[in-house]
N, C-alpha and C positions, 0 to 999 in steps of 0.2 A: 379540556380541548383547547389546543392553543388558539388563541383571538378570541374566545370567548369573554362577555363582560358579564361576570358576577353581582348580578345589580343586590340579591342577597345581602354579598359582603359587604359591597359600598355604603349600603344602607346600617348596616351596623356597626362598620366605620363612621360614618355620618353624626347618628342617633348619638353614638358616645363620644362624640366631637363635641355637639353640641352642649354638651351636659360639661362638658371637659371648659369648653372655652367661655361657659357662663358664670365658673369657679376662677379661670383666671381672670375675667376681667372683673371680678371682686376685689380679687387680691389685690390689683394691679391698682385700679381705685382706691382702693383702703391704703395701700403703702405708695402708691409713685403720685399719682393725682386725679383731683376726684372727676374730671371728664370720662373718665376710664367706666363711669359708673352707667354712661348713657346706652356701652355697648354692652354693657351687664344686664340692664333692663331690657334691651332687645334681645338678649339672646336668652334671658331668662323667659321673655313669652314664648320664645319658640320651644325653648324645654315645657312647657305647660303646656301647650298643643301637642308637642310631642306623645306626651306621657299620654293626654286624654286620646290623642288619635289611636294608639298604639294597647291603651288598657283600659279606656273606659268603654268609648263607642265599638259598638257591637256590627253594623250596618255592613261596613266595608270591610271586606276582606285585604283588600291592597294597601288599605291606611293601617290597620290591622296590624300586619307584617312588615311595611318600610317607612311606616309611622310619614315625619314631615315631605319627605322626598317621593314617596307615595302620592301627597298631592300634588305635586308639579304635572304628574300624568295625567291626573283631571283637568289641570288648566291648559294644557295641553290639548285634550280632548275637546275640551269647551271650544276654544279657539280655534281648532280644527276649520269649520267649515270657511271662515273669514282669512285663515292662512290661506286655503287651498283658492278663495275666490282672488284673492289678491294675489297672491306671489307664484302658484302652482298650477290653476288648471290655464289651460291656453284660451282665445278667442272663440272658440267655436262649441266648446265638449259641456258649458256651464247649463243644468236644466232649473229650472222648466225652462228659461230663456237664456241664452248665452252672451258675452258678451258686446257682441258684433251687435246682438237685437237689441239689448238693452241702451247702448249707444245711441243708435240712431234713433230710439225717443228720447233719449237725454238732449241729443242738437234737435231734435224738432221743436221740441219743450223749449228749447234756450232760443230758438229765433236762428242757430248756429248753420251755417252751411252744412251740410252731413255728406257732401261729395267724398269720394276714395280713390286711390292711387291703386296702379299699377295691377289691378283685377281682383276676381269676386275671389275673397276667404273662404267659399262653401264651397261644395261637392260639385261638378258636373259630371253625375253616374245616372246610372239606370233607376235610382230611386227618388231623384228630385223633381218635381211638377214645374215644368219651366211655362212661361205667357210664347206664343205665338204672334211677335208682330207681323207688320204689314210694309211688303215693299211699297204700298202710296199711303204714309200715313194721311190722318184729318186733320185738312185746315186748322188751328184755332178758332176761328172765327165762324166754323161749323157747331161746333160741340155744342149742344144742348145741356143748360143748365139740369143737375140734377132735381127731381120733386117728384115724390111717392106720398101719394094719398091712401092711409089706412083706414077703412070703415066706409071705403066709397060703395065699394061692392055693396054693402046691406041700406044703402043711401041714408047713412048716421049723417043726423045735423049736426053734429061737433065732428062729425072725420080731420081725422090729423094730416096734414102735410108735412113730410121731412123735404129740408130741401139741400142736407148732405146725407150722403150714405152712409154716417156714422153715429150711431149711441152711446152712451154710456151704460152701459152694462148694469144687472145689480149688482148693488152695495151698501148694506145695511147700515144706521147708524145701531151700534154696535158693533159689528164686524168694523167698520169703521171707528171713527174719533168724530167728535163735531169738528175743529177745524177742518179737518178733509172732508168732510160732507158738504161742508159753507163753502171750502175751494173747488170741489167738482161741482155744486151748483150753481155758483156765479161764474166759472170757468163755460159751463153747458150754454148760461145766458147770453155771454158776448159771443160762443163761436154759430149761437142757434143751433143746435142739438138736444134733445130730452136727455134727460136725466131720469134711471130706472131706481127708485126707493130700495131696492131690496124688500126682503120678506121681516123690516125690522118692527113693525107698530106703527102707529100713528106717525108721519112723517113731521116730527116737527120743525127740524132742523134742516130738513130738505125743500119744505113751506118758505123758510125765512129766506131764501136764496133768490127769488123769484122766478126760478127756472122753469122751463114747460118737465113735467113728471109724468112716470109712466110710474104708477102705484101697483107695487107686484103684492100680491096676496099668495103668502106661501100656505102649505099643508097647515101652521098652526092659526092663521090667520090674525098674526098679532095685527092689532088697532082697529078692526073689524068681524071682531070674536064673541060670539054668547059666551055664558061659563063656561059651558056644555065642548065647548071647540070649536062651534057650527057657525056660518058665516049669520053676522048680525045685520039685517036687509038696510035697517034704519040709521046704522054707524056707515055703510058702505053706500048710500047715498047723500049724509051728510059729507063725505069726505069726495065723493065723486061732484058733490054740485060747488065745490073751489074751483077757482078759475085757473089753480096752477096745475090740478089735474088734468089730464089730458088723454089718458088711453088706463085700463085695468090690463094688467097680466096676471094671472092663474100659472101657477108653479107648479107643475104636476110633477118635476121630478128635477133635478141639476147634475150636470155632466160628471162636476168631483166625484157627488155620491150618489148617485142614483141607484134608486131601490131605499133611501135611508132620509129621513128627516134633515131639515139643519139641523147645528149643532151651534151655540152659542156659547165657551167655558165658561164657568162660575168666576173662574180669573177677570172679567171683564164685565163683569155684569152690575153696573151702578144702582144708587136708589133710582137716578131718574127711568133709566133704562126698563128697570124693575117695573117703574110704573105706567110708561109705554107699552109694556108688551103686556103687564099685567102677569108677572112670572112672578116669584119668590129670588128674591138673594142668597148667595150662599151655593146655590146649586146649580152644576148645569144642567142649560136648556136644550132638551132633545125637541122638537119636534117631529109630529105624527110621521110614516114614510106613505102617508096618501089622505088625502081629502076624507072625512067622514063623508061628502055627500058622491061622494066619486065614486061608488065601488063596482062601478060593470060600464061598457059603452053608454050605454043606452044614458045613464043616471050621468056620467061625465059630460055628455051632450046636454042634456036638459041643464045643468047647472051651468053649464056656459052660458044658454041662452036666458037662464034668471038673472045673472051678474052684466049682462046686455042690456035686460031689462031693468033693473033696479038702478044700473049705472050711469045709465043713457049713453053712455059712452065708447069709443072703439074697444072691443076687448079680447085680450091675444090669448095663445097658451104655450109656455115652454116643457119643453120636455129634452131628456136625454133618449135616444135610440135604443133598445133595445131588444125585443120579442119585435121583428117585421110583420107577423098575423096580427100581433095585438095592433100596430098601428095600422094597420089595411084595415083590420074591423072595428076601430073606430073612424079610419076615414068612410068606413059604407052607411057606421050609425048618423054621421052627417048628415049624410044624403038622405038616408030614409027620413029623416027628420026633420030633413030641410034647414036644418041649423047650422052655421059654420062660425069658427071662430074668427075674426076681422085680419088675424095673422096667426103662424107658429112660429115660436124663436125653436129652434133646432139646437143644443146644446152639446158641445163633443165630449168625449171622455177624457179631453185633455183637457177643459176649464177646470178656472182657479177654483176655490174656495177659503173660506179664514179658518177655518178646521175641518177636521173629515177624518175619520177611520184610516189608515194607511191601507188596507184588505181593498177598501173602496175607490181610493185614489189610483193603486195599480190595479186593480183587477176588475171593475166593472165600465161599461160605458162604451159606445161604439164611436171611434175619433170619427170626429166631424166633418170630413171631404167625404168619407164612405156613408154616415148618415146622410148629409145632406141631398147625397146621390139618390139615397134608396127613399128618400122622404119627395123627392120630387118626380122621383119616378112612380110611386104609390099615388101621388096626385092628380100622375095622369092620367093612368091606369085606372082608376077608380071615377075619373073626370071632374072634378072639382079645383083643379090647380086655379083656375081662374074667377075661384070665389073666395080666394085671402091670398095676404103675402106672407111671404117667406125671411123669415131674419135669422143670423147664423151666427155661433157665437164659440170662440174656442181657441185661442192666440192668435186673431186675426190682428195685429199689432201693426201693420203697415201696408202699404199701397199695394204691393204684388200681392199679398196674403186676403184684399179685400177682391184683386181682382182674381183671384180663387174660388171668393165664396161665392162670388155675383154670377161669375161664370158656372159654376154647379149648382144653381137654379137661387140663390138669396135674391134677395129684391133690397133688400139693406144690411147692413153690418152691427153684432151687437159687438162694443170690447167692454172689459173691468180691467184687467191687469194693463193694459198698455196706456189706461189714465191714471193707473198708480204708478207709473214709471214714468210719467210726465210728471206728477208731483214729487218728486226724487226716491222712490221706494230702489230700495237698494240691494232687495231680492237676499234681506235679512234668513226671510223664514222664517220668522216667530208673530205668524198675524193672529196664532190665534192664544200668545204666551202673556200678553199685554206688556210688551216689553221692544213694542217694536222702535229701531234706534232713532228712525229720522220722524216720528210720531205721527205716522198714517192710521193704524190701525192699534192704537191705545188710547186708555183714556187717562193715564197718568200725565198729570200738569206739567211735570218736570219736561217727560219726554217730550208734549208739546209744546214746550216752549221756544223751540229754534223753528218751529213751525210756521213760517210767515203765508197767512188768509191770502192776502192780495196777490202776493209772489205768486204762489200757487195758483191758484185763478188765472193768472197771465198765460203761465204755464202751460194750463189744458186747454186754454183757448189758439195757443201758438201751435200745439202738437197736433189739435184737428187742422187748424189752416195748413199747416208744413204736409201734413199726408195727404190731404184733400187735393193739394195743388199736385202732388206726385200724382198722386191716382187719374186726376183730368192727364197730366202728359202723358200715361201710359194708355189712358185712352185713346190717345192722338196716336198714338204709337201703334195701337191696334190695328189702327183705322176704323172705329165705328164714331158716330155723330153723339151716342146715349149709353148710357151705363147699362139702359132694360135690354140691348143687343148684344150684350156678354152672353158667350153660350158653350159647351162644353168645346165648340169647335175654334175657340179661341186658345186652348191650352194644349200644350205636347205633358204628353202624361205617359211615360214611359210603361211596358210591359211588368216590370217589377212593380211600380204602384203600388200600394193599397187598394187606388181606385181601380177595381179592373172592367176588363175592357166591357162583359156586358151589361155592369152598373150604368158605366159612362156614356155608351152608347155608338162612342166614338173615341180615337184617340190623337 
C-alpha cells in the first residue's frame, strides 16, 4: 500500500547495517588510521546487543524481531508520559492535577504573585460548583480570626485548637523520604498547622521536627502493634503522653483504596523502616483491609472510645464513604453508646495515595462533595452533628476548593498532595517506584540529594500563608464575618452536579 512504512524492512536494513559498518570501520582503522577504531568499538556494542536482543533474550517479542531499533520504542514509551506533560497535553486536561492547579501552588510555595490575565482557563458550564459572592462584601476589619477546638465537645483536657483551616494530610515516612517529612514538619511549625504522621510506625522523623502531630493508627497499627496486629494499650500511651502529640486518628478505610489495606512496595522498604513498622525486608507490606478489633458497629464504637481512653487525647476517625446504611448504623451505635468520635475526616475517592491497586484507584470510593454531603446530612438526621467535627480531604488544594468543603458542612480542610506540590513534586507518578525525580517520596540518597530541608520548609509554610490569605478574601467576598457561616447557600451548584439537589438541600 503506497505510504505505508515497512518498519519490518527498516529493521533488517538496519540490523545488517550495523553489522556491515562495524566491519568497515575495522577496515578503515587497520588500513587509513587507527581513530577509525573508536567507531568500531561502538558500533561493535551495538552488533552485541543486537545479536543478544534479537537471539538470546526470549522476553520480548518486539526486541525479538527488530532487534536494536525495537528499543527506541521502549524509550519512547518510557518517555511518554513526561513528553505528553511537557510538550503535548494543554493547561487544563493533566490528571489527577493539571497544570493551571499545579501552578498556582508552585507561586504560592515561591512567595510569587499567582494573579492571571485576560480570564478563568476552566469551564463555565453546567458542571462546575461556582462560590456565590455578595453584593456587600465584609469589612476586613470584621472577619473573625479562624479557631476550631477539637475535643471540646467531650471536655478533653488536651482539646486541640487549629487556628487555620488547613492540615497536613497523612503521609507516612515511608510513603515519604525523611527529608520530606523534616520539610513538611518544620514547614507545619512555622505556618501553625498539624502535621498527620500517616499510618507509618513509630513517628520518629516526624518527633524530630517539633511540629504539633495528629498520629494516624492505620488497620496494621504500625508502632503501636502486639505481634498478634492488636493495638498495644502501653506503646499507644507511651507515644500519646509526648508533647508533640496532639490528637489520635483511627484509619478505618482511605479514599485511594477503600475496602483494601495500605500498601507499602518492598521497592522502598529500608532496614530502618523495617524496624519501625516491625515488617520484614524484601517484601511488600499489605496491610489488614480493617481493624481486628473493629468488626461490627457496636465493637468500632467501643474501640474508639478505648483509644479516648488510653490516649487521653482528641481522637478522630477517617473513613472513605461508601455503604450509606453502614454509616447511618454506625452513626446510631454512637448514640446508643453515647460515645462519639472528637471529629471525622471524610476522605473522597479522588485522594492520593503512594500505591494502590489501579481496580481501586478508579473504581471504588464516593468523591468527596457527594460524601461529605451525605455524611452531614446522616449527622443530622441521626442528631449528633453537634458532638464532633467534620474534616474533609480530597484535592482540596486551594482557597475556592476549601471554601467548597467548609461550605458542604467541613469544619476544617485536610490536604497531602497540595504540600507535595509546594515542596516541588512534579506530578512524576512514580511515588510508589522509589525513583521519585525531585526526591519526595524515595529513599535513594542520590535522588535526595538536590533536596534542600530548609528550602522546603519555607515552601510549605509560604503555600499555607498564600492560601489562607485567598481564602480570608473570599470570605470578604462572600460576606460572612467566620468560616463556621459557610453553608451549602453560599455555593451555585448547577443541576448537572454530582451534588444533586436533594443531597444539598439547596442549590
Amino acid at each position: 500500500m503506497s505510504g505505508v512504512v515497512d518498519l519490518h524492512r527498516i529493521s533488517r536494513i538496519a540490523n545488517r547495517l550495523i553489522w556491515a559498518l562495524t566491519i568497515a570501520f575495522f577496515l578503515a582503522g587497520w588500513k587509513i588510521h587507527f581513530a577509525y577504531h573508536f567507531l568500531t568499538v561502538f558500533f561493535l556494542l551495538l552488533t552485541v546487543m543486537n545479536f543478544f536482543y534479537r537471539h538470546v533474550q526470549t522476553e520480548h517479542t518486539i526486541l525479538r524481531n527488530f532487534g536494536i531499533l525495537g528499543q527506541a520504542r521502549y524509550i519512547l514509551e518510557s518517555l511518554g508520559p513526561e513528553l505528553r506533560q511537557y510538550l503535548f497535553s494543554n493547561d487544563t486536561e493533566e490528571r489527577p492535577f493539571n497544570r493551571i492547579e499545579r501552578s498556582e501552588v508552585y507561586r504560592k510555595s515561591k512567595a510569587v504573585d499567582s494573579a492571571m490575565s485576560f480570564g478563568s482557563a476552566l469551564n463555565y458550564d453546567a458542571n462546575e460548583i461556582k462560590i456565590r459572592h455578595s453584593m456587600y462584601p465584609t469589612p476586613k476589619e470584621e472577619l473573625q480570626p479562624f479557631r476550631l477546638t477539637v475535643g471540646e465537645e467531650r471536655g478533653v483536657e488536651s482539646a486541640y485548637t487549629l487556628t487555620k483551616p488547613v492540615m497536613i494530610s497523612a503521609m507516612s515516612y515511608g510513603s515519604l523520604g525523611a527529608p520530606a517529612v523534616e520539610a513538611l514538619g518544620r514547614g507545619a511549625r512555622m505556618a501553625g498547622i498539624p502535621h498527620n504522621t500517616g499510618e507509618g510506625g513509630w513517628p520518629k522523623y516526624h518527633l524530630m521536627t517539633g511540629a504539633d502531630l495528629i498520629f494516624q493508627m492505620g488497620t496494621a497499627k504500625f508502632g503501636v502493634r502486639t505481634e498478634d496486629g492488636r493495638l498495644d494499650d502501653a506503646r499507644l500511651a507511651e507515644l500519646s503522653a509526648k508533647p508533640e502529640v496532639k490528637m489520635i486518628e483511627i484509619k478505618l478505610s482511605q479514599g485511594a483504596k477503600p475496602g483494601k489495606g495500605g500498601l507499602l512496595p518492598k521497592e522502598k522498604i529500608t532496614a530502618e523502616i523495617s524496624e519501625l513498622r516491625g515488617v520484614p525486608m524484601g517484601k511488600d507490606v499489605v496491610s489488614p483491609p480493617y481493624h481486628a478489633e473493629c468488626r461490627s458497629p457496636a465493637a468500632t464504637v467501643e474501640f474508639i472510645q478505648r483509644v479516648q481512653q488510653v490516649s487521653g487525647l482528641p481522637v478522630g476517625i477517617k473513613f472513605c464513604v461508601g455503604n450509606l446504611d453502614e454509616v447511618r448504623t454506625l452513626f446510631g451505635e454512637m448514640t446508643k453508646q453515647q460515645v462519639f468520635p472528637d471529629y471525622i475526616a471524610v476522605d473522597g475517592g479522588e485522594g492520593g495515595t503512594g500505591a494502590a491497586p489501579k481496580p481501586y484507584l478508579d473504581g471504588f470510593g464516593m468523591p468527596l462533595l457527594p460524601a461529605l454531603c451525605n455524611v452531614q446530612k446522616l449527622l443530622l438526621e441521626v442528631g449528633i452533628r453537634d458532638k464532633l467535627k467534620v474534616f474533609s480531604a480530597g484535592k482540596l488544594i486551594n482557597a475556592a476548593k476549601w471554601v467548597h468543603g467548609l461550605s458542604l458542612g467541613a469544619d476544617a480542610i485536610y490536604s497531602a498532595r497540595g504540600f507535595m506540590l509546594a515542596m516541588g513534586c512534579i506530578q512524576a507518578l512514580m511515588c510508589g517506584n522509589n525513583t521519585c525525580p525531585v526526591g519526595i517520596t524515595t529513599h535513594d540518597k542520590s535522588l535526595q540529594h538536590g533536596f534542600d530541608v530548609e528550602d522546603k520548609a519555607q515552601r510549605v509554610k509560604n503555600y499555607v500563608d498564600g492560601v489562607d490569605h485567598d481564602f480570608e478574601e473570599l470570605l470578604l467576598s462572600i460576606g460572612v464575618k467566620d468560616a463556621a457561616e459557610l453553608s451549602p447557600s453560599n455555593l451555585y451548584v448547577p443541576p448537572a452536579s454530582i451534588i444533586s439537589a436533594d443531597v444539598l438541600g439547596k442549590s
